[in-house]
N, C-alpha and C positions, 0 to 999 in steps of 0.2 A: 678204037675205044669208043665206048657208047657215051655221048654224049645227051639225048633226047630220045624220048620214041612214045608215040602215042598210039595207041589202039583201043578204037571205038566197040566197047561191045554193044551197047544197048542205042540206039538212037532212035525218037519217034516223035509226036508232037508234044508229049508233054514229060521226055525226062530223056537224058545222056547220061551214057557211065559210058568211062574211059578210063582205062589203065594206063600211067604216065610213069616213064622212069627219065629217072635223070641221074647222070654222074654230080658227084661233089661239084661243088662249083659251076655247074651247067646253066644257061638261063633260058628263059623261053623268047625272050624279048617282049616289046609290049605289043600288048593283044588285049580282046574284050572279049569279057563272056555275056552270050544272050540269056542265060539261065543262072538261077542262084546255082552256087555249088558245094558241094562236103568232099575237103582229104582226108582220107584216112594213113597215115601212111606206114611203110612196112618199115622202114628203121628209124630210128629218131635226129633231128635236126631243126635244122633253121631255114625259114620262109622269108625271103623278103619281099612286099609289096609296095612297091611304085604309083600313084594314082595322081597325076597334076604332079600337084606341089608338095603333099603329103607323103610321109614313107613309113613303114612299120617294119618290124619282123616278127616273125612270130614263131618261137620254140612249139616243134612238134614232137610227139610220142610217139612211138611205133603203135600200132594199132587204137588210138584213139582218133576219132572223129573230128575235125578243126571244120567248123563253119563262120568262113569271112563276115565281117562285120556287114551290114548294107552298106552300098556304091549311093542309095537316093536317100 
């Protein structure tokens, strides 16, 4: 059962696209990104983000663009 999977298509110095699936309930664990980022994603759900001490989730739409708040 698919739990994660990422595949990089675009990588250079100034932009990454990756295609990210995940099963219901899957996490990534914590990680940092070097670059701001946009999900778009293909079914609709729930995002939760972890950051220190703060936590959020955030309701996504299937094909709408979700751009994270700033980290600075």
């Amino acid at each position: 059962m698919l739990k994660e999977e990422t595949d990089r298509q675009i990588e250079n110095d100034r932009a990454r696209v990756a295609r990210h699936k995940m099963a219901p309930g899957a996490h990534t664990g914590f990680h940092g990104h070097e670059y701001d980022y946009v999900i778009v994603p293909v079914t609709d759900g729930r995002m939760r983000i972890v950051e220190g001490d703060r936590e959020s989730v955030n309701e996504l739409t299937a094909g709408v663009g979700y751009f994270p708040p700033s980290r600075y």
